[in-house]
PDB file of N, CA, C and O in Angstrom:
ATOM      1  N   UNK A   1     159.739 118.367  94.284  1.00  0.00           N
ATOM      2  CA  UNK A   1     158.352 118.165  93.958  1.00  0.00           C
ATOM      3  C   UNK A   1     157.512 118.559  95.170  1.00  0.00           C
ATOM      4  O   UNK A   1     157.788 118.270  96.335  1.00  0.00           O
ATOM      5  N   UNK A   2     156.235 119.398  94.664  1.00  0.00           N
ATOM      6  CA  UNK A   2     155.572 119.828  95.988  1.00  0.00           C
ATOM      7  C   UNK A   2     154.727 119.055  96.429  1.00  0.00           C
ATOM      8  O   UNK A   2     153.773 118.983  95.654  1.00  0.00           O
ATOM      9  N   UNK A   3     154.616 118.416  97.343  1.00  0.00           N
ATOM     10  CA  UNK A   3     153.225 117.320  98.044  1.00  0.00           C
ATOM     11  C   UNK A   3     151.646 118.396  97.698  1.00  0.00           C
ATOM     12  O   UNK A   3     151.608 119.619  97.834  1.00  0.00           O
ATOM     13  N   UNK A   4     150.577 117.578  97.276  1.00  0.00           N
ATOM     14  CA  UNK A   4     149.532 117.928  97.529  1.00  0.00           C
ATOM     15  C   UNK A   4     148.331 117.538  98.096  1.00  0.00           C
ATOM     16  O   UNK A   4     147.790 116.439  97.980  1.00  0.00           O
ATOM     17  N   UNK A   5     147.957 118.480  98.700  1.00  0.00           N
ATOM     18  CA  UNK A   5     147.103 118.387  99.911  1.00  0.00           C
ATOM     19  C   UNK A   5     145.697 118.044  99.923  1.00  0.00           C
ATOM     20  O   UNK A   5     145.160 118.869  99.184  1.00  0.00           O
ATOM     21  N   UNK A   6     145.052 117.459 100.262  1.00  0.00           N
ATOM     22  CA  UNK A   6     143.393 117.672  99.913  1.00  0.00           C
ATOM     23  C   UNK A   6     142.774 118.260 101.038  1.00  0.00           C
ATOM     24  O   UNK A   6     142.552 117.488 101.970  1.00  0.00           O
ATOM     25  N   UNK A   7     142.496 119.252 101.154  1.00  0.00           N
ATOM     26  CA  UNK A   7     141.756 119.975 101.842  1.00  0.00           C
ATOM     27  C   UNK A   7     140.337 119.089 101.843  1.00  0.00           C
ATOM     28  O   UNK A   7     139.856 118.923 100.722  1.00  0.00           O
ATOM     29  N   UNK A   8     139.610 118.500 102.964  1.00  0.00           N
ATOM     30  CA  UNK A   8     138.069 117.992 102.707  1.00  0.00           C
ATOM     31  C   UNK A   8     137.297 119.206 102.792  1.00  0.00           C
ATOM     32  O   UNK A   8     137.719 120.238 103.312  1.00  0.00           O
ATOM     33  N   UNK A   9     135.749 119.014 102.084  1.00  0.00           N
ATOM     34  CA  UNK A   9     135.146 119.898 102.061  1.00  0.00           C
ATOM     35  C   UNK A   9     134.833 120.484 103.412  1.00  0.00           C
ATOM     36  O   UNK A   9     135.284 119.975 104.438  1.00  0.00           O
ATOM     37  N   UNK A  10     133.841 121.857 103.421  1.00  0.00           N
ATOM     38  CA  UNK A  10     133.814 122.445 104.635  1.00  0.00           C
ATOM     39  C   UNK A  10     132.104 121.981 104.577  1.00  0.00           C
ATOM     40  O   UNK A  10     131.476 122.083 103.524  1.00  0.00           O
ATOM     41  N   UNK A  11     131.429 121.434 105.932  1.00  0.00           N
ATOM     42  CA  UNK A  11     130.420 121.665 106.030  1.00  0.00           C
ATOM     43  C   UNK A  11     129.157 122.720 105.149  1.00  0.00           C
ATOM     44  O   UNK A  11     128.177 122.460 104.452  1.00  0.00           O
ATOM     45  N   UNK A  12     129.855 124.067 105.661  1.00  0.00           N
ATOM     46  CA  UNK A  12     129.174 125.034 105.649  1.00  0.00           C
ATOM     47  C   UNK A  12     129.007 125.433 103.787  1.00  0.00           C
ATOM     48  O   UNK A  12     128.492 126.450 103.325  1.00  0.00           O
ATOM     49  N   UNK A  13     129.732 124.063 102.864  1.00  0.00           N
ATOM     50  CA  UNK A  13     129.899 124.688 101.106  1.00  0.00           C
ATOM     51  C   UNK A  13     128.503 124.101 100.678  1.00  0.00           C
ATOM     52  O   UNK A  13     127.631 124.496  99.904  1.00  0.00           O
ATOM     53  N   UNK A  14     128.689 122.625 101.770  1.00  0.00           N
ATOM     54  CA  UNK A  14     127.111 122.202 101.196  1.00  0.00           C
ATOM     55  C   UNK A  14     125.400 123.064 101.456  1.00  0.00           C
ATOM     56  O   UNK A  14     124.859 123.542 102.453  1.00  0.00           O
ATOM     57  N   UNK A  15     124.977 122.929  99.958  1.00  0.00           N
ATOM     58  CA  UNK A  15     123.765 123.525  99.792  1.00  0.00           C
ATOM     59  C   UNK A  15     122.525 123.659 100.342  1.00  0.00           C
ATOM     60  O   UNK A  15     121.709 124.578 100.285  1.00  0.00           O
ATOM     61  N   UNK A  16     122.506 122.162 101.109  1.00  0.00           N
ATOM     62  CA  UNK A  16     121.931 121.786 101.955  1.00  0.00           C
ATOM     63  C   UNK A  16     121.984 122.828 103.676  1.00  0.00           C
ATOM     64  O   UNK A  16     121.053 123.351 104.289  1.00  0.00           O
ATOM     65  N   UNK A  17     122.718 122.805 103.829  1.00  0.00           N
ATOM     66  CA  UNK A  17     123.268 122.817 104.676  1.00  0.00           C
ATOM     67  C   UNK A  17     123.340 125.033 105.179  1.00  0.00           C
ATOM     68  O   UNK A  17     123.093 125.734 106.160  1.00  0.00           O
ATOM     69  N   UNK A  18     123.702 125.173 104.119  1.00  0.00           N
ATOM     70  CA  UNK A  18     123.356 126.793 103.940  1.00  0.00           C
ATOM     71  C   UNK A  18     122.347 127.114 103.697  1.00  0.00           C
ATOM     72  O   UNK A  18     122.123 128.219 104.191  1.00  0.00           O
ATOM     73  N   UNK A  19     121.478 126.692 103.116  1.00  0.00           N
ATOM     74  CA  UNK A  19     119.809 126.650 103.242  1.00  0.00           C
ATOM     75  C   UNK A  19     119.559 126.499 104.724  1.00  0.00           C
ATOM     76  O   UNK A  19     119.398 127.506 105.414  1.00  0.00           O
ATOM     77  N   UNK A  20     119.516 125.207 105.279  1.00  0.00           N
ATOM     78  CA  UNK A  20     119.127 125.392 106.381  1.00  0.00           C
ATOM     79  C   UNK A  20     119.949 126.413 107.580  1.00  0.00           C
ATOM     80  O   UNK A  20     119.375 126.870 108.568  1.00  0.00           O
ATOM     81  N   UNK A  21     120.966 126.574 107.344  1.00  0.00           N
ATOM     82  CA  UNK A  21     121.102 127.989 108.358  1.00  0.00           C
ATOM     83  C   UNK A  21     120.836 129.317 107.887  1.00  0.00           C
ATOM     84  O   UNK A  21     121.205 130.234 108.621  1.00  0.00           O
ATOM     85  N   UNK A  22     120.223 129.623 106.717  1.00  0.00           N
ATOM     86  CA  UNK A  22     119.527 130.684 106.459  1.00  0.00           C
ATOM     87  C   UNK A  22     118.085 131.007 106.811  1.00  0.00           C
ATOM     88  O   UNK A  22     117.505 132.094 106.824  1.00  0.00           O
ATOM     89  N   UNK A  23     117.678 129.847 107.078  1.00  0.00           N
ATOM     90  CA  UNK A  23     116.029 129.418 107.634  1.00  0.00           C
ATOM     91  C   UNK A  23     116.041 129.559 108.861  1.00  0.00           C
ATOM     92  O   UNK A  23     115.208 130.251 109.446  1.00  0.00           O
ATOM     93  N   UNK A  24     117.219 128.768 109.588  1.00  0.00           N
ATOM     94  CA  UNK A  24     117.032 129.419 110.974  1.00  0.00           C
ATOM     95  C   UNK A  24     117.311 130.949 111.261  1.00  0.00           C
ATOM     96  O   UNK A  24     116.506 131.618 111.908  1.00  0.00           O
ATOM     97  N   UNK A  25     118.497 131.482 110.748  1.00  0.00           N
ATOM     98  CA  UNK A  25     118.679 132.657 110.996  1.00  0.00           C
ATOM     99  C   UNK A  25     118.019 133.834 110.744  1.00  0.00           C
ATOM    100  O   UNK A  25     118.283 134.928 111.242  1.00  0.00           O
ATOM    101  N   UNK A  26     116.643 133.424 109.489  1.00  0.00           N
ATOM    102  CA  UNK A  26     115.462 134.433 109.423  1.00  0.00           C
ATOM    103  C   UNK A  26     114.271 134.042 110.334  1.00  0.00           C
ATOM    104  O   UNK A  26     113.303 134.750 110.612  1.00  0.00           O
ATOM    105  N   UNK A  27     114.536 132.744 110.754  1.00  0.00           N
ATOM    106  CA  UNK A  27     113.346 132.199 112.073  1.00  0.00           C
ATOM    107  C   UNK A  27     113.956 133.098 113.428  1.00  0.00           C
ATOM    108  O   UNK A  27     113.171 133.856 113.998  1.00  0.00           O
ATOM    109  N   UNK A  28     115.063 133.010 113.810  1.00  0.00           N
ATOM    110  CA  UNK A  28     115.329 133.549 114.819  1.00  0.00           C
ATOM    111  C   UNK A  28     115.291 134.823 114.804  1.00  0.00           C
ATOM    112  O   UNK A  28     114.978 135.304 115.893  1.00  0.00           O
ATOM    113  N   UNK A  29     115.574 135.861 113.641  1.00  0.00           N
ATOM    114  CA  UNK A  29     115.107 137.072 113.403  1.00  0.00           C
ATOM    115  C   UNK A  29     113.951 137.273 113.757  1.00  0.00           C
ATOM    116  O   UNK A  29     113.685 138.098 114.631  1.00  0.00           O
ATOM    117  N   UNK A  30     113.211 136.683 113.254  1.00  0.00           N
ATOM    118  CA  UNK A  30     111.460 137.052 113.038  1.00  0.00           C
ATOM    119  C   UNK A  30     111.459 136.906 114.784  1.00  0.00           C
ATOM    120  O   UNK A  30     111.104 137.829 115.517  1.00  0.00           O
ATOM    121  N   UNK A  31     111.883 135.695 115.228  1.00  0.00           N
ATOM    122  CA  UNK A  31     111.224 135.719 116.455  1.00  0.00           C
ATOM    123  C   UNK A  31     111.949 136.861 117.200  1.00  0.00           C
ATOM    124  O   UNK A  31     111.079 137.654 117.559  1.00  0.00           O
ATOM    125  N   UNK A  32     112.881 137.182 117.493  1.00  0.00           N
ATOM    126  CA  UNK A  32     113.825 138.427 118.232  1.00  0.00           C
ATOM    127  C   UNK A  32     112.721 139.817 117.402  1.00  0.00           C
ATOM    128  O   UNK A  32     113.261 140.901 117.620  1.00  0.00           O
ATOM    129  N   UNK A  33     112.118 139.894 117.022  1.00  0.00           N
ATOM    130  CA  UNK A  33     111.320 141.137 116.449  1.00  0.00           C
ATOM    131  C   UNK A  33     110.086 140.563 116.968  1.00  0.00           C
ATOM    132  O   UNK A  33     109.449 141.426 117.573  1.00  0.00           O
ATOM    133  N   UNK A  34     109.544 139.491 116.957  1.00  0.00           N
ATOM    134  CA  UNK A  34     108.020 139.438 117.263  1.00  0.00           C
ATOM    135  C   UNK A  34     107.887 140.331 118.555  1.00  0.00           C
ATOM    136  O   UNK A  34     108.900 140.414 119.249  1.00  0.00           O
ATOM    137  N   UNK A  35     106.825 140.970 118.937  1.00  0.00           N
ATOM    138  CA  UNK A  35     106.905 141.737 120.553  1.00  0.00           C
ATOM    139  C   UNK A  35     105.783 140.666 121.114  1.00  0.00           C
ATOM    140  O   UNK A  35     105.519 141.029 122.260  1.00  0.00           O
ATOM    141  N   UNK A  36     104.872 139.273 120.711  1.00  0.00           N
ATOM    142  CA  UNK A  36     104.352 138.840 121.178  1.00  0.00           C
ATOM    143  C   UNK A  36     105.042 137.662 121.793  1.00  0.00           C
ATOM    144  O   UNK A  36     105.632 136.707 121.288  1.00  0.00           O
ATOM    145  N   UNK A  37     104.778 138.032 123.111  1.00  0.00           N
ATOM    146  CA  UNK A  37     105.533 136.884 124.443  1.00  0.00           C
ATOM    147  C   UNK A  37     104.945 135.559 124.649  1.00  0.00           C
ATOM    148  O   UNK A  37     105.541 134.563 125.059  1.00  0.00           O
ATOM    149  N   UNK A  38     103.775 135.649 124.336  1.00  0.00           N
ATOM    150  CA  UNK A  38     103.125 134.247 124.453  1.00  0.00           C
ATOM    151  C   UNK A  38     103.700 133.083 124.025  1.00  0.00           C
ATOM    152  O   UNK A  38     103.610 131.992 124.588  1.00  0.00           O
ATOM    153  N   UNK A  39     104.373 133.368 122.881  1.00  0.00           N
ATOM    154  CA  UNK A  39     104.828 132.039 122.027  1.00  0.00           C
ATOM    155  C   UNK A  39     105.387 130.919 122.792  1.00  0.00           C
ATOM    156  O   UNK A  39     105.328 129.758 122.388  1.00  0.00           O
ATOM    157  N   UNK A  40     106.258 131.485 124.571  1.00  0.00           N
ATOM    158  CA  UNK A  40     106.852 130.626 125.270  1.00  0.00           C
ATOM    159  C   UNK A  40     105.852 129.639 125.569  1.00  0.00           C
ATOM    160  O   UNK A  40     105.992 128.476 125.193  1.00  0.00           O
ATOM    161  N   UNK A  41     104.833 130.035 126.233  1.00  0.00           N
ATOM    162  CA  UNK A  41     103.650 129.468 127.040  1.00  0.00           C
ATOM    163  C   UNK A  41     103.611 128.604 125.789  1.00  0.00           C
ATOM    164  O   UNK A  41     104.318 127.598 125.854  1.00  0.00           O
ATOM    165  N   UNK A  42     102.959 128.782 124.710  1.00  0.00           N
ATOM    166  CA  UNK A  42     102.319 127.928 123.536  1.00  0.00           C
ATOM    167  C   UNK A  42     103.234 127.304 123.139  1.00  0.00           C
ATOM    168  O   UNK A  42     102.830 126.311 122.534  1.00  0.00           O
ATOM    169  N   UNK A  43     104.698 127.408 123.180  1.00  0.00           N
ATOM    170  CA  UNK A  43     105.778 126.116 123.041  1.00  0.00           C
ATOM    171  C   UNK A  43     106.021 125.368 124.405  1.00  0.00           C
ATOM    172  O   UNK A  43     106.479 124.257 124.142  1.00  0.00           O
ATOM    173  N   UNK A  44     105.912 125.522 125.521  1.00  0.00           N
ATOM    174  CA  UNK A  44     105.496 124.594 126.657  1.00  0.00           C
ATOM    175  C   UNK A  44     104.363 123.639 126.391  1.00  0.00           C
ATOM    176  O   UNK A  44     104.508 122.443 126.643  1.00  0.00           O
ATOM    177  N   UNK A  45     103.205 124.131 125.877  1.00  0.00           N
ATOM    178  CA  UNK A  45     102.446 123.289 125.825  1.00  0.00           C
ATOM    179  C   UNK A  45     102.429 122.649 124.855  1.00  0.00           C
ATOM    180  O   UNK A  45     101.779 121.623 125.059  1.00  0.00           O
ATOM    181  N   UNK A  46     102.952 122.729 123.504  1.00  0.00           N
ATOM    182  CA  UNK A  46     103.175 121.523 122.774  1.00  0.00           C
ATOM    183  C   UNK A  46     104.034 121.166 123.021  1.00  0.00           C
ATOM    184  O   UNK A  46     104.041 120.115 122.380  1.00  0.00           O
ATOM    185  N   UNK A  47     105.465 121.235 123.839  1.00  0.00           N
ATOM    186  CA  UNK A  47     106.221 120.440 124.672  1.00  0.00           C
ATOM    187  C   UNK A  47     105.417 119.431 125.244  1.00  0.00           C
ATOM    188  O   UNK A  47     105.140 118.528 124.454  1.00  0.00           O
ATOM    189  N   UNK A  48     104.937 119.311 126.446  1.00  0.00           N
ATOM    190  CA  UNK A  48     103.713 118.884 127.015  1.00  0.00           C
ATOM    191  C   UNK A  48     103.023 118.042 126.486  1.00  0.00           C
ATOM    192  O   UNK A  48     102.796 116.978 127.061  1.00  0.00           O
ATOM    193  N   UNK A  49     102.477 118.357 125.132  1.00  0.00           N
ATOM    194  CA  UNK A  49     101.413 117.760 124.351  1.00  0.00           C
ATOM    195  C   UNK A  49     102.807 116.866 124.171  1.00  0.00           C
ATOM    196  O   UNK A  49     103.140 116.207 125.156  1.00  0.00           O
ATOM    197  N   UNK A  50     103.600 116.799 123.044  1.00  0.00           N
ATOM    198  CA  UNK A  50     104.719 116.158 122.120  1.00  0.00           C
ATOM    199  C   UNK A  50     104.800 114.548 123.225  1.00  0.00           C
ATOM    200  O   UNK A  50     104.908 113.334 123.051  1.00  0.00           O
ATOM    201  N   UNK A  51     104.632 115.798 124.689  1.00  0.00           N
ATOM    202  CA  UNK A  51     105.957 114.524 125.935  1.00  0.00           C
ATOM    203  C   UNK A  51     104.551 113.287 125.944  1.00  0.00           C
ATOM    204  O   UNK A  51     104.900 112.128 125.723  1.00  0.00           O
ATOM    205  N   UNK A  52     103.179 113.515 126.165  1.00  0.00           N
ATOM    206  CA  UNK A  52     102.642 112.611 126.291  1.00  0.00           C
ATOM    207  C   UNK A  52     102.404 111.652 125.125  1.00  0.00           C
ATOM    208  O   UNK A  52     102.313 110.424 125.108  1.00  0.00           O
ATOM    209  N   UNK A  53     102.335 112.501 124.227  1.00  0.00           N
ATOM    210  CA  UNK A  53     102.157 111.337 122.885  1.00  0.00           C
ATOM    211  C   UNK A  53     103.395 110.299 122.802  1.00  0.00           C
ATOM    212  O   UNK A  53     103.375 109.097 122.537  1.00  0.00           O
ATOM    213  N   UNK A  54     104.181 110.918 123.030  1.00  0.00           N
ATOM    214  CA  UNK A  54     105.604 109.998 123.105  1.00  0.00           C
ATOM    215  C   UNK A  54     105.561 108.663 123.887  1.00  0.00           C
ATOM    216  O   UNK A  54     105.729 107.504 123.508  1.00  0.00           O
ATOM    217  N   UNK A  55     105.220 109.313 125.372  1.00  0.00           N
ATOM    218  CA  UNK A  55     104.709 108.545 125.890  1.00  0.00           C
ATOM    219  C   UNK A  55     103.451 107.185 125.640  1.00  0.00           C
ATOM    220  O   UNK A  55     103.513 106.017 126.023  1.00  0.00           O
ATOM    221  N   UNK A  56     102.506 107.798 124.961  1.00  0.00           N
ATOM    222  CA  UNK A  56     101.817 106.861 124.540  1.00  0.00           C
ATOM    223  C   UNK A  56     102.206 105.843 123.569  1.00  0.00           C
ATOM    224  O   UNK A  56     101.788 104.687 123.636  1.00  0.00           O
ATOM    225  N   UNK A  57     103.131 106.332 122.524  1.00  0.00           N
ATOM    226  CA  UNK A  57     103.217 106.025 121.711  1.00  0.00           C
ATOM    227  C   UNK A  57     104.670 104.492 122.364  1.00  0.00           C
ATOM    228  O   UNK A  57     104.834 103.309 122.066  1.00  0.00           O
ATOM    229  N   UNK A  58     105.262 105.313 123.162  1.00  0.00           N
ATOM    230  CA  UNK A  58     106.196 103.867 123.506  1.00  0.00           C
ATOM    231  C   UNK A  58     105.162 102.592 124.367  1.00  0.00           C
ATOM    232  O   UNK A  58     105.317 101.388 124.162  1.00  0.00           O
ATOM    233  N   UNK A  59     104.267 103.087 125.198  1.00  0.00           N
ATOM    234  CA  UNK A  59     103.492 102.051 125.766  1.00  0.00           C
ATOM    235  C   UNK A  59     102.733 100.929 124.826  1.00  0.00           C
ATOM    236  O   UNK A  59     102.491  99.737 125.016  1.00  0.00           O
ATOM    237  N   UNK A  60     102.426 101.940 123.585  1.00  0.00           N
ATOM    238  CA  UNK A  60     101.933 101.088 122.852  1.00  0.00           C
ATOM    239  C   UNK A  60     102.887 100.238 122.132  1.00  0.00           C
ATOM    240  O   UNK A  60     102.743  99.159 121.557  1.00  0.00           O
ATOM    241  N   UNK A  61     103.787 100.921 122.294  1.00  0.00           N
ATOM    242  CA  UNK A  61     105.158  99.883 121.269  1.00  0.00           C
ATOM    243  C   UNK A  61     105.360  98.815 122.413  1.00  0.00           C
ATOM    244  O   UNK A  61     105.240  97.619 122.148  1.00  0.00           O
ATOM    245  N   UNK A  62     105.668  99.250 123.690  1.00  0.00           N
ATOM    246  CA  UNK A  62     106.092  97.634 124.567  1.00  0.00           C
ATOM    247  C   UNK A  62     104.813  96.945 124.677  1.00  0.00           C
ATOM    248  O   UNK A  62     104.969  95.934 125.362  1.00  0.00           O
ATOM    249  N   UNK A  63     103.585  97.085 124.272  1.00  0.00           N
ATOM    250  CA  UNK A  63     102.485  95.920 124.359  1.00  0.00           C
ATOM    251  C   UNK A  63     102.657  95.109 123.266  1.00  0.00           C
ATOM    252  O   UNK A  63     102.518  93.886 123.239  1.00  0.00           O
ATOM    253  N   UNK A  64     103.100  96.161 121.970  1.00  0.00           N
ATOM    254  CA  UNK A  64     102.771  95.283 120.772  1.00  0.00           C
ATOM    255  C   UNK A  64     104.280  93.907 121.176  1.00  0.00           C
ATOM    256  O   UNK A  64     104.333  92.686 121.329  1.00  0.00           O
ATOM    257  N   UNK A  65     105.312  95.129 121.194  1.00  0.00           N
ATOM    258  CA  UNK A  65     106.612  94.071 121.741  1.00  0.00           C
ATOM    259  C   UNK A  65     106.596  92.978 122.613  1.00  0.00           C
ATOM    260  O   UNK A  65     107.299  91.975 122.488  1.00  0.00           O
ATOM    261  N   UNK A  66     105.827  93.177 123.447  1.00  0.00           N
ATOM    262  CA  UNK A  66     105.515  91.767 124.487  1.00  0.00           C
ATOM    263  C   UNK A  66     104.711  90.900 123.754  1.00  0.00           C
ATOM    264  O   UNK A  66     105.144  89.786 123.459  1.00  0.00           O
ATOM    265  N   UNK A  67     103.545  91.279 123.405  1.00  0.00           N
ATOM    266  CA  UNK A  67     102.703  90.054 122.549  1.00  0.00           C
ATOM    267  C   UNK A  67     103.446  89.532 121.274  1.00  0.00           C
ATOM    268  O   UNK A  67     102.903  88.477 120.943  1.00  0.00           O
ATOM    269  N   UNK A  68     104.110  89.739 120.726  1.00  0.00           N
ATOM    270  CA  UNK A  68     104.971  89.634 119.914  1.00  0.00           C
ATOM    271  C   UNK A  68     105.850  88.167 120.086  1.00  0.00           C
ATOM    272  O   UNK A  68     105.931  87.094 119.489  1.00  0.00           O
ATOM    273  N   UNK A  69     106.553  88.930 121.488  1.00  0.00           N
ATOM    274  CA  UNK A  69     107.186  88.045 121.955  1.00  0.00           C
ATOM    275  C   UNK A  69     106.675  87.161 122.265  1.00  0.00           C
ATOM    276  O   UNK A  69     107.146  86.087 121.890  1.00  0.00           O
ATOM    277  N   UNK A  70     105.409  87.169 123.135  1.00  0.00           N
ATOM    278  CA  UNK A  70     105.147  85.966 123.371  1.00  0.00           C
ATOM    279  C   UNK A  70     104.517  84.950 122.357  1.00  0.00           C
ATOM    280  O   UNK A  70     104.636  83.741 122.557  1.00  0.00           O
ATOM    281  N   UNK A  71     103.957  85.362 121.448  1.00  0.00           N
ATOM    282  CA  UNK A  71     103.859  84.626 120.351  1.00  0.00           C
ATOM    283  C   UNK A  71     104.611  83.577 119.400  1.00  0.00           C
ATOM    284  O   UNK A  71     104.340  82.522 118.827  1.00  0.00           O
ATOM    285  N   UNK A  72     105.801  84.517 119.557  1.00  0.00           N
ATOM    286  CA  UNK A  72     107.106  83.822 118.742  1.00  0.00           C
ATOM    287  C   UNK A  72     107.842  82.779 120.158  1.00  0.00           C
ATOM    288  O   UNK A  72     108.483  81.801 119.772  1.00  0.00           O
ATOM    289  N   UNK A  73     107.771  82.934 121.272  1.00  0.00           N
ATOM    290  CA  UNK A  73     107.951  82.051 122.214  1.00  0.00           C
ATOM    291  C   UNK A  73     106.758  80.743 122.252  1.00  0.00           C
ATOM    292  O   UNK A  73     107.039  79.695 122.831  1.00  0.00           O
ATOM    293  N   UNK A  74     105.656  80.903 121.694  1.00  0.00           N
ATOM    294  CA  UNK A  74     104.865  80.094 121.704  1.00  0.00           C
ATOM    295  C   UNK A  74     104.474  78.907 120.045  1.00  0.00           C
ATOM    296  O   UNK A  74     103.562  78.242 119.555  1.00  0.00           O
ATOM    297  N   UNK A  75     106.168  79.388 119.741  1.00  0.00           N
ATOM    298  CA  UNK A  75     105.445  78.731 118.662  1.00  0.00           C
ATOM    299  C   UNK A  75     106.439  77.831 118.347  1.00  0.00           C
ATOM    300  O   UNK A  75     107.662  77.963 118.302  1.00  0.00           O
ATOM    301  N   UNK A  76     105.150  76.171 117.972  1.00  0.00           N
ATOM    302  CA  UNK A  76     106.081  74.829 118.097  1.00  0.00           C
ATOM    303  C   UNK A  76     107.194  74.500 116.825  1.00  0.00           C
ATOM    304  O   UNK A  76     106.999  74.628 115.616  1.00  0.00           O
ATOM    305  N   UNK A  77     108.715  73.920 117.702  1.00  0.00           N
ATOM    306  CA  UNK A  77     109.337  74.055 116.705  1.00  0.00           C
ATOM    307  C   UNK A  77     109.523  72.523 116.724  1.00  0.00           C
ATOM    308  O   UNK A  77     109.375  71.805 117.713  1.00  0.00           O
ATOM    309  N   UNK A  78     109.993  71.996 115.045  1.00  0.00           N
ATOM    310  CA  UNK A  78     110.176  70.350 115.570  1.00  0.00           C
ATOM    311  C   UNK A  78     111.703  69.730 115.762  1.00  0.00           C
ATOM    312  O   UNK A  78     111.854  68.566 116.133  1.00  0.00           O
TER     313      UNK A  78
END
């Protein structure tokens, strides 16, 4: 009797998944043909832009997190 095997699927069958590397691979086309160089500069700076919002965005998370805390530390238990 012959044993049988289950092969698991391969990444690359899902649909999902081949879609999105067809999207990149016509994004990276397009860009390897664009002759305009700028695009680096203008992805630095929404780098840049992205890093400070981030930034803001955690400062505002540890204020809300501290008052938070201290709230729930302040509250009488019997």
């Amino acid at each position: 009797m012959r044993s049988l095997r289950v092969q698991p699927p391969k990444p690359t069958d899902d649909p999902f998944v081949a879609y999105a590397w067809s999207f990149v691979e016509a994004r990276v086309e397009r860009l390897r043909q664009d002759d305009d160089r700028t695009r680096g500069a203008s992805a630095i700076e929404w780098a840049i832009i992205t890093g400070l919002l981030a930034m803001i965005a955690l400062g505002v998370g540890v204020v809300i997190y501290r008052k938070v805390r201290s709230a729930a530390n302040n509250i009488q238990t019997k």
